[in-house]
KEKE-3310 file (N, C-alpha, C; in steps of 0.2 Angstrom, whole numbers, plus 5000, padded with zeros to 4 digits):
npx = (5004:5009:5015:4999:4990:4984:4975:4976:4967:4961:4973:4973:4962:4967:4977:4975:4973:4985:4992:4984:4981:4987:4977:4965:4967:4965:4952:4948:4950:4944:4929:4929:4930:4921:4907:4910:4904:4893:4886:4886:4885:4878:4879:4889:4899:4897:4900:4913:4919:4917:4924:4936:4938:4935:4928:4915:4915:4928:4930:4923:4928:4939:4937:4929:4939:4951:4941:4939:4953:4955:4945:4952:4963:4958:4954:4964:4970:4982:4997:5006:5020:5016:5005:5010:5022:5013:5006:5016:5020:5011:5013:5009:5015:5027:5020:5007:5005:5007:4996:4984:4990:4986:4973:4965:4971:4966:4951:4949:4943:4930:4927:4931:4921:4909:4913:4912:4898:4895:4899:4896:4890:4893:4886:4899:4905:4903:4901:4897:4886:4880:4867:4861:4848:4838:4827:4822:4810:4793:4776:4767:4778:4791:4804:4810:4822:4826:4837:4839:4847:4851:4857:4863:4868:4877:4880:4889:4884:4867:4854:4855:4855:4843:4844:4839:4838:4842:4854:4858:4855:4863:4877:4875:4876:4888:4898:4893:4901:4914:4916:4914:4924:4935:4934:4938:4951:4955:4964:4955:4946:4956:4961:4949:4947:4958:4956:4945:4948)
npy = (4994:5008:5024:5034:5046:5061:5075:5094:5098:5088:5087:5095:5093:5085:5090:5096:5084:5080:5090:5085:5081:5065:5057:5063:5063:5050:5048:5053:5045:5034:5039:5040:5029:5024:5033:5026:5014:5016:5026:5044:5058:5072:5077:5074:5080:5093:5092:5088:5099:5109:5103:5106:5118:5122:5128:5119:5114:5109:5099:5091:5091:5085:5073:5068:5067:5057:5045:5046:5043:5031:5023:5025:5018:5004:5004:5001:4993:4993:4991:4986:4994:5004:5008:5016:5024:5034:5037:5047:5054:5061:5068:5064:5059:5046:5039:5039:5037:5023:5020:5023:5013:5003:5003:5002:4991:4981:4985:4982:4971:4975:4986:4982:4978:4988:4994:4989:4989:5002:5006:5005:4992:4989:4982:4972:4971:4956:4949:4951:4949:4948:4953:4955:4958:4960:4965:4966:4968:4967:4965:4975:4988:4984:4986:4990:4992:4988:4989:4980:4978:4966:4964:4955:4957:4952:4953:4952:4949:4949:4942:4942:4954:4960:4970:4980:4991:5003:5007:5019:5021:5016:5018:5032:5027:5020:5031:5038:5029:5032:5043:5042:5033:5042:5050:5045:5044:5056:5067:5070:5063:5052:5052:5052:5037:5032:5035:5027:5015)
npz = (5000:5005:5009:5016:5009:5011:5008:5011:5019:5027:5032:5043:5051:5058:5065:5074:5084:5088:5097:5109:5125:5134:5138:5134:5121:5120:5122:5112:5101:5105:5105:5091:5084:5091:5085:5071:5071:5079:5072:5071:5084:5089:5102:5110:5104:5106:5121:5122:5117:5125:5136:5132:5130:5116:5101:5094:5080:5080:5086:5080:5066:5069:5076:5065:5055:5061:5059:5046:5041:5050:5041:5029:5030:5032:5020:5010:5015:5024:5030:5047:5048:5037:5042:5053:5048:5040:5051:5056:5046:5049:5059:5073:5088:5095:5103:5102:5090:5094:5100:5091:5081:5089:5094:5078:5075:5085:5080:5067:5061:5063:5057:5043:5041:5042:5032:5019:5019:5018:5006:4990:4980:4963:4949:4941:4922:4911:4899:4882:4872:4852:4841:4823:4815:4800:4793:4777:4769:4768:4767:4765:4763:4750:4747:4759:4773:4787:4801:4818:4832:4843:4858:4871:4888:4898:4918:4932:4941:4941:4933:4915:4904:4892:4877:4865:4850:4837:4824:4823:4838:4845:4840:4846:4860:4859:4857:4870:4881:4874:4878:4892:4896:4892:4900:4911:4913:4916:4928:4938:4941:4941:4954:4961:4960:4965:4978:4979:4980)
capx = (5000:5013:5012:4993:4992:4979:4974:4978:4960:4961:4980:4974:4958:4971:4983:4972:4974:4993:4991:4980:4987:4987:4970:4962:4969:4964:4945:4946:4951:4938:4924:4930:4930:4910:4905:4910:4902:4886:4884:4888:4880:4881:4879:4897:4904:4897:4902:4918:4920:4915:4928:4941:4936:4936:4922:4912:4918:4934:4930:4920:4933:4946:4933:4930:4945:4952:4936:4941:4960:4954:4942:4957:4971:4954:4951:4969:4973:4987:5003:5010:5024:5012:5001:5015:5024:5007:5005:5021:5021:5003:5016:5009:5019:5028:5015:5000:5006:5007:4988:4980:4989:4982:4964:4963:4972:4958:4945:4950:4938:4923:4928:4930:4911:4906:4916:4906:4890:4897:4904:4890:4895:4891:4890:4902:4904:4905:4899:4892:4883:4874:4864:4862:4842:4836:4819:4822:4805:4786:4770:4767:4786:4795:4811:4813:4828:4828:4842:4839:4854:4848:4862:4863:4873:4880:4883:4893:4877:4863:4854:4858:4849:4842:4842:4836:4841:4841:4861:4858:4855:4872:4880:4875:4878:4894:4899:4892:4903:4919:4917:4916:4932:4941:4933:4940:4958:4957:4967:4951:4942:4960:4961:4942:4946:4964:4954:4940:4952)
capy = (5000:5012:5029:5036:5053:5066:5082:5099:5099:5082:5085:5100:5091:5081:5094:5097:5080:5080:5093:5085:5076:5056:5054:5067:5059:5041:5048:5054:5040:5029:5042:5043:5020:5021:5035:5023:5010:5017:5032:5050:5059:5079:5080:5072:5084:5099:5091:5089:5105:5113:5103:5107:5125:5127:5128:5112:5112:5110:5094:5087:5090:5081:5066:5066:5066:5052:5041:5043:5040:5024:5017:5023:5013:4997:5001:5001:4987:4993:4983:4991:4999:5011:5014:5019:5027:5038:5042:5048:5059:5067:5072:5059:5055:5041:5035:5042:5032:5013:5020:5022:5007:4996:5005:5001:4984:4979:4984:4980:4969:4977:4993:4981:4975:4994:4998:4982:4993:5010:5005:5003:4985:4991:4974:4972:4967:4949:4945:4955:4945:4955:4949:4959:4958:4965:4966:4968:4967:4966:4963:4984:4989:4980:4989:4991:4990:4992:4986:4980:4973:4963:4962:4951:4958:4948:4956:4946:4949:4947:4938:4943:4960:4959:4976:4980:4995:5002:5009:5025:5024:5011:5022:5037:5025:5020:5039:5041:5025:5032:5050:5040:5031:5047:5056:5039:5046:5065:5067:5072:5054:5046:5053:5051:5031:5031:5035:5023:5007)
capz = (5000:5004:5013:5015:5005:5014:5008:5016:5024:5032:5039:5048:5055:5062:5067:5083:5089:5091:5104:5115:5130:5131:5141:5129:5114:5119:5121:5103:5098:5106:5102:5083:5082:5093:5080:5066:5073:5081:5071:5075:5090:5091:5111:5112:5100:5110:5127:5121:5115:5130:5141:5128:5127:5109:5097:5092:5076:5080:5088:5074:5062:5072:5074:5059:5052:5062:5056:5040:5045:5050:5036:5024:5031:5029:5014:5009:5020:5028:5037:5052:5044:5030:5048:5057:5045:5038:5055:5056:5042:5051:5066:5079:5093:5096:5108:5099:5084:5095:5104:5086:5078:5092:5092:5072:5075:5088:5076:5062:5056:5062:5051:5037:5041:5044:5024:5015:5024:5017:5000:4985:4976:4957:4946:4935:4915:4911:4893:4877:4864:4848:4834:4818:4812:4793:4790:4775:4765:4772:4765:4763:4760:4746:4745:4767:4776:4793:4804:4823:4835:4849:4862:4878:4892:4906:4922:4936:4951:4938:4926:4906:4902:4885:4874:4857:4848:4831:4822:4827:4846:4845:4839:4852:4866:4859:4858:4877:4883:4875:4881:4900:4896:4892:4908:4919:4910:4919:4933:4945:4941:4946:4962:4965:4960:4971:4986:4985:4982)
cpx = (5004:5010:5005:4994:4987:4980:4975:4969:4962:4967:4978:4969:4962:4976:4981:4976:4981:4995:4989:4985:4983:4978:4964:4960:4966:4954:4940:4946:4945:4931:4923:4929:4920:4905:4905:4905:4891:4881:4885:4883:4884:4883:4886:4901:4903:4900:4908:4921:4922:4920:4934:4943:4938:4929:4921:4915:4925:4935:4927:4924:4937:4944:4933:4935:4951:4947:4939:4947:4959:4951:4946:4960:4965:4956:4956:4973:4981:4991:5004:5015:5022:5010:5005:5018:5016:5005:5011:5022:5015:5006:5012:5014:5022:5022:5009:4999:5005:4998:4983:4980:4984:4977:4962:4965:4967:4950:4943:4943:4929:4923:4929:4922:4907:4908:4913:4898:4892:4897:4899:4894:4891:4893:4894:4901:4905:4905:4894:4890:4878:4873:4860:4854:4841:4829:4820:4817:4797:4781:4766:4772:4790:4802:4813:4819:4828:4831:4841:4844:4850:4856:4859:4869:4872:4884:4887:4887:4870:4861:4853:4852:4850:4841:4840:4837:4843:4849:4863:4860:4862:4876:4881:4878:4884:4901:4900:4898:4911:4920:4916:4924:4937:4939:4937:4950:4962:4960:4960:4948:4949:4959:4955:4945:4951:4960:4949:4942:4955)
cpy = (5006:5019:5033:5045:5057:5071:5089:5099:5093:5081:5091:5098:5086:5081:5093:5092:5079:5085:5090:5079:5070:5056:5058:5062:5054:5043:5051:5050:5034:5032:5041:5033:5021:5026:5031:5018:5010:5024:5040:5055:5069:5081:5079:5077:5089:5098:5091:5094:5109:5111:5105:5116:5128:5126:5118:5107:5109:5100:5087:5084:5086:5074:5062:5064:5058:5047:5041:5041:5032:5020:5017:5017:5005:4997:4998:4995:4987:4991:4990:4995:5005:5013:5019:5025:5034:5041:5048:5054:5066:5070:5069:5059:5049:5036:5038:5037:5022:5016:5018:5015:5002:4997:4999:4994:4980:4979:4984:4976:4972:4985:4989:4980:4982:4998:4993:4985:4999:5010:5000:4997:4989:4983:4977:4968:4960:4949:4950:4950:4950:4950:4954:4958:4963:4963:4970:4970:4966:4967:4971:4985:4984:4981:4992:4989:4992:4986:4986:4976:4972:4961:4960:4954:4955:4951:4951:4947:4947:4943:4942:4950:4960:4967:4974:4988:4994:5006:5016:5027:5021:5015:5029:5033:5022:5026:5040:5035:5028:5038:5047:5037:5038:5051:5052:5042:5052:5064:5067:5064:5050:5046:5051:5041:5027:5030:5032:5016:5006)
cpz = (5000:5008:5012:5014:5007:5010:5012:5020:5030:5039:5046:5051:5061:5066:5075:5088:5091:5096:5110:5120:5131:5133:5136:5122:5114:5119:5114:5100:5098:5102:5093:5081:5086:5087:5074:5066:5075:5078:5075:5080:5092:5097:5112:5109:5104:5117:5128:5120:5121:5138:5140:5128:5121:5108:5094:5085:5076:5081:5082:5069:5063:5072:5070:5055:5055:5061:5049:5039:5043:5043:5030:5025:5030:5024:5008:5011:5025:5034:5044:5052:5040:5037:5051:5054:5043:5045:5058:5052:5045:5056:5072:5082:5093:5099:5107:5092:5086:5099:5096:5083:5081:5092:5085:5072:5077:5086:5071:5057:5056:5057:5045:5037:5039:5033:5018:5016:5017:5009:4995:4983:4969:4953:4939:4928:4914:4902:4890:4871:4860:4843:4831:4817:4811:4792:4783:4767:4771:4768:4759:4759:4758:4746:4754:4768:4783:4800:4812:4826:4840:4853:4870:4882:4899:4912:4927:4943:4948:4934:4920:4908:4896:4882:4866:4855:4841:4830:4825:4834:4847:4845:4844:4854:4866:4862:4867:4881:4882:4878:4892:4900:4894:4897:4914:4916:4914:4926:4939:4944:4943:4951:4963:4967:4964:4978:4987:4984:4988)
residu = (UNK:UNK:UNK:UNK:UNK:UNK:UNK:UNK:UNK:UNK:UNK:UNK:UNK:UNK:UNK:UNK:UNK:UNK:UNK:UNK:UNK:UNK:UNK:UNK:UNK:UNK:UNK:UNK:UNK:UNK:UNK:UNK:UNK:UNK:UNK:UNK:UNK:UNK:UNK:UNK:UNK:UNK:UNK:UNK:UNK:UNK:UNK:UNK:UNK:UNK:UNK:UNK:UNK:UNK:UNK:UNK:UNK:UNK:UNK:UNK:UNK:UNK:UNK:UNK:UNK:UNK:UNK:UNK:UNK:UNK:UNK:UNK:UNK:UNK:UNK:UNK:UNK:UNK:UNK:UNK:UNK:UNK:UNK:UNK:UNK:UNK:UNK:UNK:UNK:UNK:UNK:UNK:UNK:UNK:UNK:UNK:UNK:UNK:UNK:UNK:UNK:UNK:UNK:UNK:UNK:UNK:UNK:UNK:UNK:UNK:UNK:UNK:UNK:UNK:UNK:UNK:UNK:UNK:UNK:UNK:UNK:UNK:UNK:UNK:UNK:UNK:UNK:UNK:UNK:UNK:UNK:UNK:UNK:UNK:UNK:UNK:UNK:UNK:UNK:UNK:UNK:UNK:UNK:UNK:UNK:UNK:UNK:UNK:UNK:UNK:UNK:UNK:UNK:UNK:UNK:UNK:UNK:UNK:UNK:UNK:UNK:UNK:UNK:UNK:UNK:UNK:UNK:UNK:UNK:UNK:UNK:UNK:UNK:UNK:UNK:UNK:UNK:UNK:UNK:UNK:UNK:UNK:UNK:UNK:UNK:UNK:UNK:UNK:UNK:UNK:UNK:UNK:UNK:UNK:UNK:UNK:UNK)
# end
């Protein structure tokens, strides 16, 4: 996997927590694994806030930001070396870096449960079959031509979806198919596609 690459927003969400002191720290850390878990609860953010004496958001953000922390280094599957190291580069502690690993270590699989919950499955391609049909005469019209493709598509979660469709529309939806393959090429669809592998 290698080192986890955060954006400027997220490192600063997580600026805060490398201040706070160990018992502080270690209630962030649990609140931010029960939020993931049990969903998020504004009274704690306020409560917190108000022993912290900063603003609410503050605490949110921080939360927040270590929840996502964590269902990266899942979704990523990270060894203890990438965790370390990637907490390492966010300016943790030596001892802020062995609290989190073990947290994420000890809950490891219920954050993969919670990311299987989270994370649409979309079916994937399997198999195209197409068949050419020309009507090319009929009872009224002698001199007709008109061309229908009948395709079978094979998804890997479904059974076969049958279409029909005349050269023209083929053709659009050709068109629309490769103008999505040159959008998955832009730098902003990489990144979107880095971060949710």
């Amino acid at each position: 996997m290698g080192l986890l690459v955060f954006d400027t927003d997220h490192k600063e969400h997580l600026l805060y927590l490398v201040t706070l002191p160990k018992d502080v720290f270690s209630e962030f850390t649990r609140i931010s694994i029960e939020f993931l878990k049990k969903g998020i609860n504004v009274k704690v953010y306020n409560a917190a806030a108000q022993k912290l004496g900063v603003e609410p958001s503050v605490v949110q953000k921080s939360v927040e930001g270590l929840m996502y922390f964590f269902m990266e280094c899942v979704k990523k599957m990270a060894t203890e070396i990438d965790f370390l190291d990637s907490t390492l580069a966010l300016g943790f502690s030596e001892e802020q870096q062995k609290e989190l690993y073990s947290v994420y270590k000890e809950n490891q699989t219920a954050l993969r449960q919670i990311l299987a919950v989270i994370l649409p499955e979309f079916p994937s391609y399997q198999n195209l079959e197409w068949r050419l049909d020309i009507n090319v005469a009929s009872r009224s019209l002698h001199r007709q031509v008109n061309p229908t493709y009948l395709l079978k598509l094979e998804l890997d979660q479904n059974s076969p979806i049958f279409l029909q469709t005349d050269p023209v529309n083929l053709i659009h939806m050709t068109n629309a198919l490769e103008e999505a393959l040159q959008e998955l090429k832009t730098q902003h669809c990489r990144r979107i596609t880095r971060l949710l592998k």
